[in-house]
C-alpha positions in Angstrom: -109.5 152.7 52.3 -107.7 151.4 49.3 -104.4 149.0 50.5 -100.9 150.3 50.9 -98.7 150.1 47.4 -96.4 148.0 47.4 -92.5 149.3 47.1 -91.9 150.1 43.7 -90.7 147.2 41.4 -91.9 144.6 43.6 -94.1 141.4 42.7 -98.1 142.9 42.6 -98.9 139.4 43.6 -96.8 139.2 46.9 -94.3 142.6 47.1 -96.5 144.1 50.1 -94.4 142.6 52.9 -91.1 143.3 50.9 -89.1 146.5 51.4 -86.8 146.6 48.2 -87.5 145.0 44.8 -86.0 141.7 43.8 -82.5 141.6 42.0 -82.6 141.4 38.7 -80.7 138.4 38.0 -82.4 136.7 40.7 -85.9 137.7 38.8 -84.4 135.9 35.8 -83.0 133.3 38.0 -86.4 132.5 39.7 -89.0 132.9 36.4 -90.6 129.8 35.3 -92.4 131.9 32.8 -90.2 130.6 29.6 -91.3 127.8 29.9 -94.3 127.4 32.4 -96.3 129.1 29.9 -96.9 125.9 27.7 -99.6 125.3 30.9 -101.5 128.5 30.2 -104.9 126.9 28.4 -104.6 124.5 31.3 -104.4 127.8 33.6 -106.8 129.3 32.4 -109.3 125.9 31.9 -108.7 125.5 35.8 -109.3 129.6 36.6 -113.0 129.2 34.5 -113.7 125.8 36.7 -112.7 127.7 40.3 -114.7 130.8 39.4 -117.8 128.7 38.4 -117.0 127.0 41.7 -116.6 130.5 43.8 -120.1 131.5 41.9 -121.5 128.4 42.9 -121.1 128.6 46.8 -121.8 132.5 46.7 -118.3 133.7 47.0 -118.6 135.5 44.0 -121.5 136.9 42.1 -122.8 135.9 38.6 -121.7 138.9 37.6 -118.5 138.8 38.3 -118.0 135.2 37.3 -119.2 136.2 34.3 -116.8 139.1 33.6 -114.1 136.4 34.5 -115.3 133.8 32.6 -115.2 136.1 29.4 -111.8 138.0 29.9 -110.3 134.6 30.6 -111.5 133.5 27.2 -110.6 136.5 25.5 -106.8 135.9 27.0 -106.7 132.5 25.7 -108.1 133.7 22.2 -104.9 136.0 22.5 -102.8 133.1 23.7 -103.7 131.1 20.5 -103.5 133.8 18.1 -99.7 134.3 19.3 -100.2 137.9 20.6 -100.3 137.2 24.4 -97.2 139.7 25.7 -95.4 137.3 28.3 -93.6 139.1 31.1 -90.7 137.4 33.2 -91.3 140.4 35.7 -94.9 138.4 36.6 -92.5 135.5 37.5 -94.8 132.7 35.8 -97.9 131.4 33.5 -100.6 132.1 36.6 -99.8 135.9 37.3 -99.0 136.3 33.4 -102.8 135.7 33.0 -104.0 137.1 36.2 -102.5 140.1 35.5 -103.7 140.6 31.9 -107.5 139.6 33.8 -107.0 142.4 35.9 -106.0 144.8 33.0 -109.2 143.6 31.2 -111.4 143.5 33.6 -110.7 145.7 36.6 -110.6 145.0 40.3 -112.8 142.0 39.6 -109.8 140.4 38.2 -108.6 140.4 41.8 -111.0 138.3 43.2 -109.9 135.3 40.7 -107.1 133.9 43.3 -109.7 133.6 46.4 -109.3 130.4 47.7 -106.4 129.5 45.8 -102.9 129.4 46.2 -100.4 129.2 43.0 -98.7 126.0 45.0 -102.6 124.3 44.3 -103.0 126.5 40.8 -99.8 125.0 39.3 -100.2 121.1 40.9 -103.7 121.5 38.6 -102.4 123.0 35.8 -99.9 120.0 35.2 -102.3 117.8 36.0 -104.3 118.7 33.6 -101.5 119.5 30.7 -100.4 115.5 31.8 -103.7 114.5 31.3 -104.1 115.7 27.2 -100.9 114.9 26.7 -101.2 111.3 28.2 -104.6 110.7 26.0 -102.2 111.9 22.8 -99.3 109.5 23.6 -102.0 106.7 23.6 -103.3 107.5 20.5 -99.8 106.9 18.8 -99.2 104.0 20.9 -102.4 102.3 19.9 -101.4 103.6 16.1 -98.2 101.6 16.6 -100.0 98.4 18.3 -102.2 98.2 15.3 -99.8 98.6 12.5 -97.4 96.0 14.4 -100.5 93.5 14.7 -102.0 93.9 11.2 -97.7 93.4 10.0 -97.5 90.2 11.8 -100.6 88.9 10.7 -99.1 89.7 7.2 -95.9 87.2 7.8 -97.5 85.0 9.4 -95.6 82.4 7.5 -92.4 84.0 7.3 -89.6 81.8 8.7 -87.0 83.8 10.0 -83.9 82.8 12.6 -85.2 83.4 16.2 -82.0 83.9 18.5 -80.5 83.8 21.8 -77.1 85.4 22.7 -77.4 86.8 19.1 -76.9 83.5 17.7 -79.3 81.2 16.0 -80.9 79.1 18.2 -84.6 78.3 16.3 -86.6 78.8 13.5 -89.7 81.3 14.0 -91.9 83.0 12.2 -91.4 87.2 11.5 -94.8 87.4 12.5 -94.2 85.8 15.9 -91.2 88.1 16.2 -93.5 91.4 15.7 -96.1 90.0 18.5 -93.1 89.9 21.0 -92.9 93.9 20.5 -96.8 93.5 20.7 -96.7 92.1 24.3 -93.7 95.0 25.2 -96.4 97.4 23.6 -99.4 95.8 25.4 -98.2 96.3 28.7 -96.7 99.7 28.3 -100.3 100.6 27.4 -101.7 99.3 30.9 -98.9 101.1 32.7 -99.9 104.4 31.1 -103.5 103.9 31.4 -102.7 103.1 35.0 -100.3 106.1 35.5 -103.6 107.8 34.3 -105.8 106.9 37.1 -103.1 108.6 39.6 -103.1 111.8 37.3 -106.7 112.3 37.3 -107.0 113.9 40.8 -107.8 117.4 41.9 -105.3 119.1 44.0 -107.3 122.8 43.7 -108.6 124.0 47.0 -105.3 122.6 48.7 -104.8 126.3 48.8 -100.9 126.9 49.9 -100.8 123.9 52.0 -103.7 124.0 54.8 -107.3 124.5 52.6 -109.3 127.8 52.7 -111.6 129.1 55.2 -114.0 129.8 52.2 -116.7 127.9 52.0 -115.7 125.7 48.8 -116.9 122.8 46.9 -114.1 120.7 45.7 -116.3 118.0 44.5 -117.9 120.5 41.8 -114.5 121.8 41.0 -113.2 118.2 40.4 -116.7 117.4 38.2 -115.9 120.3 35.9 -112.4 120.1 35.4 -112.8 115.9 34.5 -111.4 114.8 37.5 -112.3 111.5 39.4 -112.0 113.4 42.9 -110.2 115.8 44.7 -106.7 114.9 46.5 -107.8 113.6 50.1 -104.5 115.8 51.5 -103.7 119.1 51.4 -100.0 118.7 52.7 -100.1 116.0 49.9 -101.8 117.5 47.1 -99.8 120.4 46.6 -96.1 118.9 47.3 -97.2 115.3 45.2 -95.3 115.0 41.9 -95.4 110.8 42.1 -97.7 111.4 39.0 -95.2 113.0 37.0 -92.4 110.9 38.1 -94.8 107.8 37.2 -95.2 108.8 34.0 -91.4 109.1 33.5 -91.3 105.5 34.5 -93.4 104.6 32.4 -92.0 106.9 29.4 -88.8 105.3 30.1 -90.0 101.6 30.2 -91.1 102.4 26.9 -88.1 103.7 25.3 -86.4 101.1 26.6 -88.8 98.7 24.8 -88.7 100.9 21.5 -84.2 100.8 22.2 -84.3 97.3 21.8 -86.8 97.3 18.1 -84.5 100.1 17.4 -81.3 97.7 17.7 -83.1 94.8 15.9 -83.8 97.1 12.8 -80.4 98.6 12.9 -78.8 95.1 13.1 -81.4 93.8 10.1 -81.2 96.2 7.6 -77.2 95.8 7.4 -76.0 94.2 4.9 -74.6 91.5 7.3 -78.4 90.4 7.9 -80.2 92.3 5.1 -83.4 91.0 6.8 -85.9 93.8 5.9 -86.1 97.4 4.5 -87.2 100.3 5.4 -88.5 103.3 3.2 -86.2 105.7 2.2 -88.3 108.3 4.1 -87.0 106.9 7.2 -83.5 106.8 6.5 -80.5 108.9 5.3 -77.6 109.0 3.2 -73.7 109.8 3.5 -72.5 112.9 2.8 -69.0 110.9 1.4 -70.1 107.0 0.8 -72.9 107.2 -1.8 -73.9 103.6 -1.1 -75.4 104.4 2.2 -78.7 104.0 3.5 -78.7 104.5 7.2 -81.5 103.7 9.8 -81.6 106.8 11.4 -85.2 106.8 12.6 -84.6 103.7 14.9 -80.9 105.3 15.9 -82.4 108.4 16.9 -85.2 106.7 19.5 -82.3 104.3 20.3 -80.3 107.7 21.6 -83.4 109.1 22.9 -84.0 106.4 25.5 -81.3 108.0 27.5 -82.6 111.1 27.7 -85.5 110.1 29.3 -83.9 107.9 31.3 -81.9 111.1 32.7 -85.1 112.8 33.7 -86.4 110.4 35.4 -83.3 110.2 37.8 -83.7 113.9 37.6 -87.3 114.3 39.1 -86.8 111.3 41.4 -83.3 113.1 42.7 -85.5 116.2 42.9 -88.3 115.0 45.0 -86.0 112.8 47.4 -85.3 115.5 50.1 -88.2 117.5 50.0 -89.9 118.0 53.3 -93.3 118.9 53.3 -95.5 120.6 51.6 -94.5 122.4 48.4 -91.1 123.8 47.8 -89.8 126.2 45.2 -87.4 123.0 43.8 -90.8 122.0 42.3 -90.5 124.6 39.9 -87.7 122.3 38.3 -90.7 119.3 37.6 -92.0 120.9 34.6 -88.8 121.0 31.9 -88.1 117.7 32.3 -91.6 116.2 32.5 -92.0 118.2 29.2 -88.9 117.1 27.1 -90.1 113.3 28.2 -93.8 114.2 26.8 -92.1 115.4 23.3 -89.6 112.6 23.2 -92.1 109.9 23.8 -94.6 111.7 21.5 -92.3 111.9 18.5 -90.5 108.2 18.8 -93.8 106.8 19.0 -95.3 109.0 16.1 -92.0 107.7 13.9 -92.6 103.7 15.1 -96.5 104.4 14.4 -95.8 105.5 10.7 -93.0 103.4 9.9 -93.5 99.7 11.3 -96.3 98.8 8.4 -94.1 99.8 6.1 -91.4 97.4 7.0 -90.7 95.1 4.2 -89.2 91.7 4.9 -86.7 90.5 2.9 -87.9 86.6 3.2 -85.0 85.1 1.2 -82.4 86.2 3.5 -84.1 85.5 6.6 -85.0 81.7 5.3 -81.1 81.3 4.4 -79.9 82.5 7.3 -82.6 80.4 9.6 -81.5 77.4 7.3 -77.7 78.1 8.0 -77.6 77.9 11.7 -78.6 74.5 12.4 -81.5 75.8 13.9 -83.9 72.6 13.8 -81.2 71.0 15.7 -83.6 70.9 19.1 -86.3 69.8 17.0 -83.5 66.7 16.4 -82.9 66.3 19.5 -87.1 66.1 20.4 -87.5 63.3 17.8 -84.8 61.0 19.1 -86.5 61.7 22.8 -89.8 60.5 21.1 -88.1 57.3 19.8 -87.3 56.5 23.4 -83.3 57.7 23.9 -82.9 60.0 26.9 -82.6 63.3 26.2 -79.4 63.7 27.6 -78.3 61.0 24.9 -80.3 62.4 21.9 -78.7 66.0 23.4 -75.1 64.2 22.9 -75.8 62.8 19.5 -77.5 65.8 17.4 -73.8 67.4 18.8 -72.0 64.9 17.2 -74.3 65.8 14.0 -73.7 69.2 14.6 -70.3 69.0 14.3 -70.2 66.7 11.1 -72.0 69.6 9.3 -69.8 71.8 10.5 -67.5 70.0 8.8 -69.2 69.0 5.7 -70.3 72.7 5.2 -74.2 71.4 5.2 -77.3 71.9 7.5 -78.9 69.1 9.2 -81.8 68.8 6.3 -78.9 68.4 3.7 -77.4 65.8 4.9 -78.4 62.0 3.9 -79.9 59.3 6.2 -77.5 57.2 6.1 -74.8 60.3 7.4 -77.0 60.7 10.2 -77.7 57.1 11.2 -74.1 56.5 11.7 -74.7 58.9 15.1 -77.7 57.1 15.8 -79.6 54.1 14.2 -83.0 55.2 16.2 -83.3 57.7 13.0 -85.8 57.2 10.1 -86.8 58.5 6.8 -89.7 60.4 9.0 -86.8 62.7 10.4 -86.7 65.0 7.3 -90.4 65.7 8.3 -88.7 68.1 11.7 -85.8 68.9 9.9 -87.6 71.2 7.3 -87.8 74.9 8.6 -91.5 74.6 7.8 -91.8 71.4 9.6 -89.6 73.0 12.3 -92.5 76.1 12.9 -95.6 74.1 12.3 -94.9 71.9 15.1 -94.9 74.6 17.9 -98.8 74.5 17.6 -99.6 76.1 21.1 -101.0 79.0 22.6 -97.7 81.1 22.4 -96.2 79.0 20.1 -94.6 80.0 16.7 -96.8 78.2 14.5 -98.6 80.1 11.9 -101.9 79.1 12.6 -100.9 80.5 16.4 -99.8 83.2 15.0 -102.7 84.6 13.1 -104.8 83.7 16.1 -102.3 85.5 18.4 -103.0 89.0 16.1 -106.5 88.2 16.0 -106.5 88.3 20.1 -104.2 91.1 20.2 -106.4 92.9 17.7 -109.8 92.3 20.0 -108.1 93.4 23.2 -106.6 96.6 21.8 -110.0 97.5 20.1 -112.0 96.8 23.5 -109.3 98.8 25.4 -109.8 101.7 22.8 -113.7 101.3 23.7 -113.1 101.3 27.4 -111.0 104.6 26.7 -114.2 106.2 24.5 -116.7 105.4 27.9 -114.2 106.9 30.3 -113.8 109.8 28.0 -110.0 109.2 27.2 -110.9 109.9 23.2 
């Protein structure tokens, strides 16, 4: 006896215990399919793995696997070639392409959803959507490590003001600069390797909250679909977005690491610092002021930072209330968790291809590093080598300080005998530290801003991103 039909206009997937068909508004209201639907080679990649699976433990027959495996192919060639019809009526990606299995394939089609549940279908589906996108959004971030390293090994020996509060404070090199946004960079790449790790676990056969009384084999669904194993939970599996949420975190970390390049390019390609350039390609004009060359690139991933930041409040406020397991608030996870994937795709695509091209203008950043008094600590360390306290040698490279001031002239400019009259400890072997060359050479440490440390600096940051990238071939991240 074939089952009862469901009332007219009802959900096929779920109508049989309603009585009246769904508003329409509220149809519209509760669809995920707009947007859902950017999951549906994932859907379809997890349907092939389960079926296999269901084949496997002798829930279904070859045959029938078989007549799943191809109509779920055929959908996806449809999907790719644009001519999939998507139906909001079908509520979401998974029934979208169940349905269309069903219409290919016949009552067979049916049997797809045995011991599954949507709530375990879509925690999947994202998994495995997260999963690509994460291995794309390391391939621009190790694009953009590279470029910054092979830059700073460049200008090595480019002196350039290094600053606190935004004022000069030392001489450094613009090489030693770009390995700073290197170290940013570097740990931003563990964090989303780590994040990773979390993301690579199976939630299918969670079913809708409880597991299945079918005999499955999670352990050759999770070898199938890539997975490292399957969630340990079922409560947990299908209500767990802390993967998602992770990778927000660390999506927002990393804006806020490309905000803060972004405000340093902003600030040095005004004329105020004219420290570098950047390509016209990455820039715009006026529509009024024909003089202007703005940095819109690094404005735009400035402004973006916020955005991400706003979904990661977003998914955090979304998960904070929910009692276990799944919920349909979880429907909300996926627009946001999307948007952060483009946004952090694009701004690193854009840092990727423009960083090598950032030219230094070396002039201006040696006048202005000469300007600020900025070997006055390395003053103040030669008078504490000579024996005066360096409270006292602190006290009298002030006084200095504030003769230049005065006399419109940097420490280097000024004569011996102007700077003996603060202290008589001081030499004709002071101009030695004085220089801005002196100045950077002398920081000859591990860390340190001395070009020689420098160029061994890129060379460590070059091995360690290059056996990282080797790790990621192994574990099949590329």
């Amino acid at each position: 006896m074939s089952p009862r039909s469901t009332t007219p206009g009802t959900n096929q997937s779920w109508g049989g215990r309603f009585s009246e068909p769904t508003d329409a508004f509220v149809e519209r209201f509760t669809a995920s399919v707009t947007f859902d639907q950017r999951l549906a080679l994932q859907d379809i990649q997890g349907s092939v793995a389960h079926a296999t699976m269901l084949a496997r433990v002798g829930v279904l027959t070859d045959e029938e696997r078989d007549a799943i495996v191809t109509g779920l192919g055929e959908i996806r060639a449809e999907i790719e070639r644009g001519e999939f019809q998507w139906s909001v009526k079908l509520e979401d990606v998974h029934m979208n392409i169940e349905a269309r299995l069903t219409d290919k394939i016949g009552i067979t089609g049916k049997k797809l959803h045995t011991g599954r549940s949507r709530n375990d279908q879509v925690a999947t589906d994202i998994r495995l959507f997260l999963r690509d996108e994460i291995d794309v959004v390391e391939a621009e971030l190790i694009r953009l490590r590279e470029g910054l390293i092979a830059l700073a090994d460049r200008e090595a020996d480019t002196i350039m003001p290094g600053f606190t509060h935004l004022q000069t404070a030392q001489p450094v090199t613009f090489g030693h600069h770009l390995l700073a946004w290197q170290e940013m960079l570097a740990r931003d790449h563990e964090r989303l390797l780590d994040c990773r790790k979390r993301v690579n676990v199976l939630p299918l056969g969670a079913a809708a909250l409880a597991g299945t009384t079918y005999p499955i084999d999670r352990h050759v669904t999770a070898e199938l679909l890539g997975f490292e194993r399957p969630a340990e939970n079922s409560l947990d599996a299908v209500s767990d977005r802390d993967f998602a949420i992770e990778f927000t975190a660390f999506a927002s970390i990393l804006l806020m690491h490309l905000s803060r390049m972004s405000e340093e390019l902003v600030l040095w390609t005004s004329a105020q610092f004219d420290f570098i350039d950047l390509p016209d390609r990455f820039c715009t004009g006026s529509s009024i002021m024909p003089q202007k060359k703005n940095p819109d690139v690094p404005e735009l991933v400035r402004g973006k930072t916020g955005r991400v930041y706003g979904h990661l409040i977003g998914l955090l406020t979304l998960m904070k209330s929910q009692p276990l397991a799944y919920n349909k608030d979880n429907q909300e996870d996926k627009e946001p968790l999307f948007d952060t994937l483009d946004t952090v795709r694009d701004c690193l695509k854009a840092f990727a291809d423009m960083a090598p091209a950032i030219t230094p203008r070396k002039a201006s950043m040696y006048e202005a590093a000469r300007r600020g008094f900025s070997t006055a600590t390395d003053l103040a360390d030669y008078l504490v080598r000579r024996g005066v306290a360096f409270r006292d040698a602190h006290e009298i490279v002030g006084q200095s300080v504030a003769f230049g001031l005065r006399e419109g002239r940097d420490l280097s400019e000024m004569t011996l005998e102007e700077l003996r009259q603060f202290s008589d400890t001081i030499d004709e072997d002071v101009f030695e530290v004085l220089t801005l060359e002196g100045s950077v050479a002398a920081r000859n440490h591990i860390g340190g801003t001395a070009p020689d440390q420098v160029r061994a600096a890129a060379q460590r940051a070059r091995d360690a991103l290059a056996a990282l990238a080797s790790h990621g071939r192994q574990d099949g991240r590329a």
